[in-house]
C-alpha positions in Angstrom: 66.4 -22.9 25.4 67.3 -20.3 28.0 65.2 -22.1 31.0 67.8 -25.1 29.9 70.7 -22.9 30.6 69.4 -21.3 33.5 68.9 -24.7 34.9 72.1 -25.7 34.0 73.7 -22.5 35.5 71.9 -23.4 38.9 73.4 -27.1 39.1 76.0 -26.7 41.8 77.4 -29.9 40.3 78.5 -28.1 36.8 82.3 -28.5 36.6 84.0 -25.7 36.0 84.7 -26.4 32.7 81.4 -25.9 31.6 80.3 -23.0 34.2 83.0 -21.0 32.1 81.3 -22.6 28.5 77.8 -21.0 29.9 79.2 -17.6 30.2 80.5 -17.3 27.1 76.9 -18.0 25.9 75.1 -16.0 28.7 72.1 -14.1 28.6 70.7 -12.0 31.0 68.3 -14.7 33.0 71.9 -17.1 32.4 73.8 -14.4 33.8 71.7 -14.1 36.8 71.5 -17.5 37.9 75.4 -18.1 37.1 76.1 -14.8 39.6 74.2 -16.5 42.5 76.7 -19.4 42.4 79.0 -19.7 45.5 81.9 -21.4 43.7 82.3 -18.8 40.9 86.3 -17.3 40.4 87.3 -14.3 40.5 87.7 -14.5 36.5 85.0 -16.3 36.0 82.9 -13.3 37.5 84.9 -10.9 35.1 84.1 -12.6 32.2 80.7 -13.0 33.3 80.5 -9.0 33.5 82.5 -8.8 30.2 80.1 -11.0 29.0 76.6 -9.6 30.8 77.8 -5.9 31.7 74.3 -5.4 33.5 75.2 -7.8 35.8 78.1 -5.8 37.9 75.7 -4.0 39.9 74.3 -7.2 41.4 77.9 -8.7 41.8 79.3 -5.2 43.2 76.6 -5.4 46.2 77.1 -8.8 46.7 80.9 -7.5 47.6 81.9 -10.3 44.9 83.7 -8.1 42.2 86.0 -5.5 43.6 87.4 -2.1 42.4 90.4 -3.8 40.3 87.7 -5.8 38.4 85.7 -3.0 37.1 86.9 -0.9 33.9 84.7 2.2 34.3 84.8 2.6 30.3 83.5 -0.7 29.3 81.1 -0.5 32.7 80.3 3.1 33.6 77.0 2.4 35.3 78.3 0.0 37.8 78.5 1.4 41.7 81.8 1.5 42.8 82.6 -1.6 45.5 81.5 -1.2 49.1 84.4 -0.5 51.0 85.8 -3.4 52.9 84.8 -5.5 50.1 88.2 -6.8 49.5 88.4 -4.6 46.7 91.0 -2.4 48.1 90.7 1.3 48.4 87.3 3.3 47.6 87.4 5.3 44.9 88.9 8.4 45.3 90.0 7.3 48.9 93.2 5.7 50.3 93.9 2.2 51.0 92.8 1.3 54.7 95.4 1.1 57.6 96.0 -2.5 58.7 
């Protein structure tokens, strides 16, 4: 069943409706083929980490889940965001001057 959903998670014509069913049901082989998606929300992406947790390191290199996304108690093993990611400041570091 899981090559069904990975397919699924890969069709760029999924509605959004039903990108945000698959990631309540996500594995880790769904998870990866849901994070490559271009049209992915910012809360869809949280809930996919919520969902997946392994998945934030991926997503935090792609520069597609920022600081404020990441709760470093539910996910202590993902990097923190590459600055200039949109994420806002680097940890430990302050916000830069515009």
């Amino acid at each position: 069943m899981s090559h069904v959903l990975c397919g699924l998670a890969a069709n760029s014509a999924l509605p959004a409706e039903l990108v945000d069913r698959l990631i309540t049901v996500a594995d880790a082989d769904t998870a990866a083929e849901l994070a490559g998606r271009e049209d992915l929300t910012r809360a869809q992406v949280r809930a996919l980490v919520t969902r997946v947790p392994e998945i934030a390191v991926r997503l935090v290199h792609e520069g597609r889940l920022t600081e404020a996304d990441i709760d470093p108690v539910a996910q202590p093993d993902a990097p923190p965001p590459r600055p200039g990611a949109g994420g806002g400041a680097p940890r430990g570091g302050a916000a830069p001057a515009e």
